[in-house]
C-alpha positions, -999 to 999 in steps of 0.1 A, spaced: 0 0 0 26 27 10 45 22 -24 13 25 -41 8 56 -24 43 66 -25 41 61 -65 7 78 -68 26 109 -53 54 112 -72 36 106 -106 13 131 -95 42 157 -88 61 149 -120 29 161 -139 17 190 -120 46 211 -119 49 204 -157 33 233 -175 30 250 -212 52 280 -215 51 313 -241 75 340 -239 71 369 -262 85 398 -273 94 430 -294 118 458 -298 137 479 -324 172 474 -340 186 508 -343 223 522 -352 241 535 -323 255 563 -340 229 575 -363 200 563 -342 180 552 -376 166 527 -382 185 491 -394 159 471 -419 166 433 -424 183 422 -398 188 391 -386 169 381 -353 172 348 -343 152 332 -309 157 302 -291 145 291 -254 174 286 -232 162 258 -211 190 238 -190 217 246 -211 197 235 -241 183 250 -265 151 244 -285 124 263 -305 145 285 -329 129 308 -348 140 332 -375 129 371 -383 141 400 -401 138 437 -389 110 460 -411 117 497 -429 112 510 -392 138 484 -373 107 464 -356 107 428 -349 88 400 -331 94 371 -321 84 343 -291 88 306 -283 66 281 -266 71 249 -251 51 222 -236 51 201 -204 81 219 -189 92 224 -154 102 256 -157 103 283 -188 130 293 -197 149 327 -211 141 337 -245 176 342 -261 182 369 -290 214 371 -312 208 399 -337 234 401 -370 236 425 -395 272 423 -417 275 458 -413 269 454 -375 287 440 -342 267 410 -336 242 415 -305 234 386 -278 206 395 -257 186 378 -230 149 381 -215 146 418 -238 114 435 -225 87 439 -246 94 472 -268 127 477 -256 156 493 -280 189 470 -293 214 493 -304 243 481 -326 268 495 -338 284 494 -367 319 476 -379 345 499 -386 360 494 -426 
């Protein structure tokens, strides 16, 4: 009976702390030193989830330096961070982490 019980309680704990995730977000890709705009960069998005990561996703920048992008995944302990590298190959290649919604990535540009 106890290991029954015992059983019962642990498969019951595996699958109530497991949950779906979504983490979303948005910003603008902007040159440091001229503060316009950069169109068609490169944003890509993956969830950083015990040193792994999963659900990449692709985007480019519009005319106005806007992008979105999220990831979701299922039956997971915990979420995750939402990891951004933004490239541009007349840009300094940007790593961010956890960006707030509407924030501003400012990159600068490589020197010729």
């Amino acid at each position: 009976m106890r290991g029954l019980l015992l059983f019962t309680s642990i498969f019951f704990l595996a699958f109530a702390s497991c949950k779906n995730c979504t983490r979303y977000t948005y910003g603008y890709i902007i040159d440091r030193e001229t503060s316009k705009p950069i169109q068609g960069a490169e944003v890509r998005s993956h969830a950083a989830l015990d040193d792994k990561s999963r659900d990449h996703r692709v985007t480019y920048t519009d005319s106005t330096g806007w992008f979105e992008t999220a990831f979701e995944l299922d039956g997971v302990a915990k979420c995750g961070n939402l990891k951004l590298i933004i490239s541009d190959s007349n840009y300094h290649t940007a790593y961010e982490a956890d960006l707030q919604p509407g924030d501003t990535i400012f990159l600068y540009r490589i020197k010729k």
